[in-house]
C-alpha positions in Angstrom: 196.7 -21.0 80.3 197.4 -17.5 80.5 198.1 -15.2 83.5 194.4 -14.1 83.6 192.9 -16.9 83.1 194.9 -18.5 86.1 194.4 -15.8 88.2 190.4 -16.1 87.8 191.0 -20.0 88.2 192.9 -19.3 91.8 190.4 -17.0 92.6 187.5 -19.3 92.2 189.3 -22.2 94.0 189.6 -20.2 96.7 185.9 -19.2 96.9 184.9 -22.8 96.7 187.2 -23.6 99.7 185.9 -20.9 101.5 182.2 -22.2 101.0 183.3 -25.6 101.8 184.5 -24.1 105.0 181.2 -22.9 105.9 179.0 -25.9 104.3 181.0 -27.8 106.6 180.7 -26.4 109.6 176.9 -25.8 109.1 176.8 -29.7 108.4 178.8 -30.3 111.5 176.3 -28.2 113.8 173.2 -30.1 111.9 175.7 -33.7 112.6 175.1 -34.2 109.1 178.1 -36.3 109.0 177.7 -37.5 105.6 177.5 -34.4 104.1 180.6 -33.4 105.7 182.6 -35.7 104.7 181.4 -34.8 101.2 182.5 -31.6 101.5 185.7 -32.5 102.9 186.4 -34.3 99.7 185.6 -32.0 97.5 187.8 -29.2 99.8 190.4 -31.2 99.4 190.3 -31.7 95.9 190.1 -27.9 95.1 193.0 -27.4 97.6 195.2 -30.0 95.7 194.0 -28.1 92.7 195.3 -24.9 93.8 198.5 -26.5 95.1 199.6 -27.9 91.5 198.3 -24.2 90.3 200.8 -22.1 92.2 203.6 -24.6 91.1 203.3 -23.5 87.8 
């Protein structure tokens, strides 16, 4: 991968944390549990995502 390419890749984990953020807390409000703890999954897997990313 080259250094644009994972650039554009940390950008768009970010983004999808950032939306998880905010799904999540609008699921929370609406005690949409489920769907929270969906989202918390998936959070979790971009942010372990990004984590082996910057050790490169």
């Amino acid at each position: 991968m080259n250094p644009e390419q994972l650039q554009q890749m940390v950008k768009w984990l970010n983004q999808q944390i950032i939306n998880s953020n905010e799904s999540m807390n609008e699921a929370h409000q609406t005690n949409n549990y489920c769907k929270e703890t969906q989202l918390e999954g998936m959070k979790e897997a971009y942010m372990k995502c990004l984590n082996k990313l910057s050790k490169m």
